[in-house]
C-alpha positions in Angstrom: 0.0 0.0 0.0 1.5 3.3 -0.9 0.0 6.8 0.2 0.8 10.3 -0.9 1.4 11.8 2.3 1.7 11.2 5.9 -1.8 11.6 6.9 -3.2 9.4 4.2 -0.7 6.4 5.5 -2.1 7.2 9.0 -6.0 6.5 7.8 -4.7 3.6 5.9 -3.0 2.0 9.0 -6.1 2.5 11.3 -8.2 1.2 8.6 -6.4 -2.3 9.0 -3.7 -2.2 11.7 -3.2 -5.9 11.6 -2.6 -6.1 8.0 0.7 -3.8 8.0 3.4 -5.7 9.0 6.1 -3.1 8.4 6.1 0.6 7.9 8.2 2.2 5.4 8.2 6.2 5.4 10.3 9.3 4.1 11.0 11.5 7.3 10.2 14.3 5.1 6.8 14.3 4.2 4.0 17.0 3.4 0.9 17.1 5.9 2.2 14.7 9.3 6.2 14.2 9.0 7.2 10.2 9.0 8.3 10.7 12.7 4.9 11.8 13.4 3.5 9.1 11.8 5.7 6.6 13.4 4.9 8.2 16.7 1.1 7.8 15.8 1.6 4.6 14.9 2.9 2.9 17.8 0.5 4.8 20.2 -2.0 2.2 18.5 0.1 -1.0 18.2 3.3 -0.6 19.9 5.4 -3.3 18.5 5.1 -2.7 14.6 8.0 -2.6 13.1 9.3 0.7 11.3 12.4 1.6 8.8 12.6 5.6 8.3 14.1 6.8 4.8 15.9 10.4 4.2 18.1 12.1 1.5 19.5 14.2 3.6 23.1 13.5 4.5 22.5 14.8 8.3 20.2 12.9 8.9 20.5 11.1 12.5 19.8 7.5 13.6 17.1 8.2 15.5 16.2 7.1 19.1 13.1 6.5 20.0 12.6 6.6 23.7 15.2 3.1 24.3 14.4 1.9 20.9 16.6 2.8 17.8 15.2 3.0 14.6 16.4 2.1 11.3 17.0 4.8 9.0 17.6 3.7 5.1 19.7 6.6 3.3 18.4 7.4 0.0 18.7 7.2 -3.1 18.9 3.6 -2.8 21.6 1.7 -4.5 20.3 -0.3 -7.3 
């Protein structure tokens, strides 16, 4: 399932929660930020399982609470 925007991928995920096993997201997005989203996310089933992208070269690994999350740099090697 792909969605334009963050907000979009938040109404598609609450539509079916137990049908996504894996969240893939840009953290910049327009409307809701993919950290937002993740945040959102887990508030409604904790342990599903998340891999942020960014093109940005800066870009931390980022911590959430005692969890890390995985960050994918793009682009993406083919």
């Amino acid at each position: 399932m792909m969605a334009e925007n963050g907000a979009v991928a938040l109404d598609a995920f609450l539509a079916a929660p137990d049908e996504i096993a894996l969240v893939l997201t840009d953290i910049v997005m327009p409307v809701m930020s993919g950290t937002e989203l993740v945040g959102r996310i887990r508030e409604i089933r904790p342990g599903t399982k998340v891999v942020l992208m960014s093109a940005y070269p800066g870009a931390p690994i980022l911590q959430n609470g005692r969890e890390r999350l995985s960050l994918l740099r793009k682009p993406i090697p083919s």
